[in-house]
C-alpha angles and dihedrals in degrees: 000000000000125000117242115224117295119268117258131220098267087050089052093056098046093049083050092049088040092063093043102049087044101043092053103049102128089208109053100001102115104018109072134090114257087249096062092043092052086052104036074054093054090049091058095040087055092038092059106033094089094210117057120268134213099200112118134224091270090048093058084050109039079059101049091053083059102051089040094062090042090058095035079052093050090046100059085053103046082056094054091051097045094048083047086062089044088060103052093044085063096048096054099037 
């Protein structure tokens, strides 16, 4: 299978404002099939591009999945350092 053209800034932060906008609907955030948020996902991505666009459904996840475990990677160790801090704070008050 061939790989499409790599997303750009401007896509990254739609994708980004598209799960978050998605995943915290009150209304249907946590109860839809993963089928119908990636999709949901995909309608907000389109709707805010402002060109149109050709990735698919699977493309807009696939990504996601990938900024996601970057953050989620960023985050642990933002944590470590921050309880590090924490710990010298102690040790000096």
């Amino acid at each position: 299978s061939q790989r499409g053209k790599a997303f750009n800034k401007e896509e990254d932060r739609i994708i980004c404002s598209a799960f978050l906008n998605v995943s915290k609907d009150p209304i249907t955030g946590t109860n839809q099939s993963s089928g119908r948020y990636y999709q949901r996902m995909h309608d907000y991505f389109d709707e805010h591009l402002g060109a149109p666009s050709s990735r698919s459904v699977k493309a807009i996840q696939h990504h996601w999945l990938t900024i996601q475990k970057a953050v989620n990677k960023f985050c642990g160790h933002f944590s470590t350092v921050e309880r590090l801090n924490e710990s010298d704070k102690n040790e000096q008050n």
